[in-house]
N, C-alpha and C positions, 0 to 999 in steps of 0.2 A: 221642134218644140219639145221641149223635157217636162214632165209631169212635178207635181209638188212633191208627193206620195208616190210608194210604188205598193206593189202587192204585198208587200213582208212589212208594211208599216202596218202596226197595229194601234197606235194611241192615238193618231191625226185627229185632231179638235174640228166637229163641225161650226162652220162661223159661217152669221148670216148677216152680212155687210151692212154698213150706213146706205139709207137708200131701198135697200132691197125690200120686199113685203112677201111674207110664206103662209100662205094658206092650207094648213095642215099639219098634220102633228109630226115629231120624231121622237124617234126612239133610239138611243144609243148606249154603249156600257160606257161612251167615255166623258170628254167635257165637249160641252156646248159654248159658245159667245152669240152672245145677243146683241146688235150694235144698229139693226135695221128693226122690224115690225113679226112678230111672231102673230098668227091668229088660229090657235091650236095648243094640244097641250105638248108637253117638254118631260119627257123622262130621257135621263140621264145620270152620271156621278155628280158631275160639276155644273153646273147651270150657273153661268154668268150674264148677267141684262146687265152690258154696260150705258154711259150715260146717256146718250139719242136713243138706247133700245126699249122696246114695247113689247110684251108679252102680253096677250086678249089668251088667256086658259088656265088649263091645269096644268101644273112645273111639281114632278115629282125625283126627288134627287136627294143623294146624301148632303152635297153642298152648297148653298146658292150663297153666292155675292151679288147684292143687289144695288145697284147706281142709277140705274133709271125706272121702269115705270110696266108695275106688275096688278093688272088688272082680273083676278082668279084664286083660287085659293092655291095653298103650294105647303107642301108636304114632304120635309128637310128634315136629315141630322143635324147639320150645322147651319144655320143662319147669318151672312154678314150681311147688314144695312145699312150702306153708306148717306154720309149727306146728299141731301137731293131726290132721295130715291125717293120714290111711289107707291102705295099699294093699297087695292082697294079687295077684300075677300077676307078668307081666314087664312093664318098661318102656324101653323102646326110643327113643331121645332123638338130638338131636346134640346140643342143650343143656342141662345140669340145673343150676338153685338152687334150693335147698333151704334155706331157715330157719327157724329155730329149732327146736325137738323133735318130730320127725314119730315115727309109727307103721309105715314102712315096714317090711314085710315081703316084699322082691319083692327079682326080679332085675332090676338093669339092663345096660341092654346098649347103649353106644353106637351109633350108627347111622355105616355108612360111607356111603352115599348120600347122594345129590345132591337 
């Protein structure tokens, strides 16, 4: 059996599949995908909730691309919000696009820091 990764791979994306459910948090310096059930917070660079995925926490990250369904506040440099997506909390940004018909139910709140 050959591995996906090996020990000198340093960027490998954690991904938590369609189907799966993770109860607890991660922490990582690189990208995340979202595509099953997260119940915990998310620090990362990259945080992706794609479109079947669920995040129940706090998602602290420079980037999130959001397509499915964020239930927590979350706290970005850059914000994408696609059609479809979800959120219910505060969101905290210095940057937010937004397309197409989102589900937002939150507060945003620009970020004055650096």
């Amino acid at each position: 059996m050959q591995a996906f990764t090996n020990a000198h791979e340093k960027n490998s994306p954690t991904i938590i599949g369609a189907g799966c459910k993770l109860t607890g948090d991660i922490k990582t310096d690189h990208s995340v995908q979202i595509h099953g059930t997260v119940m915990g917070s998310i620090v990362a660079d990259t945080v992706v909730i794609g479109r079947g995925g669920r995040v129940v926490g706090k998602v602290n990250a420079q980037t999130l691309f959001l397509h499915g369904s964020l239930d927590g506040p979350a706290t970005v440099g850059t914000a994408n919000v696609f059609g479809r997506a979800q959120m219910v909390g505060t969101l905290s940004y210095h940057i937010l696009n937004i397309t197409g018909n989102t589900g937002l139910e939150c507060k945003l709140a620009k970020r004055k820091d650096k």
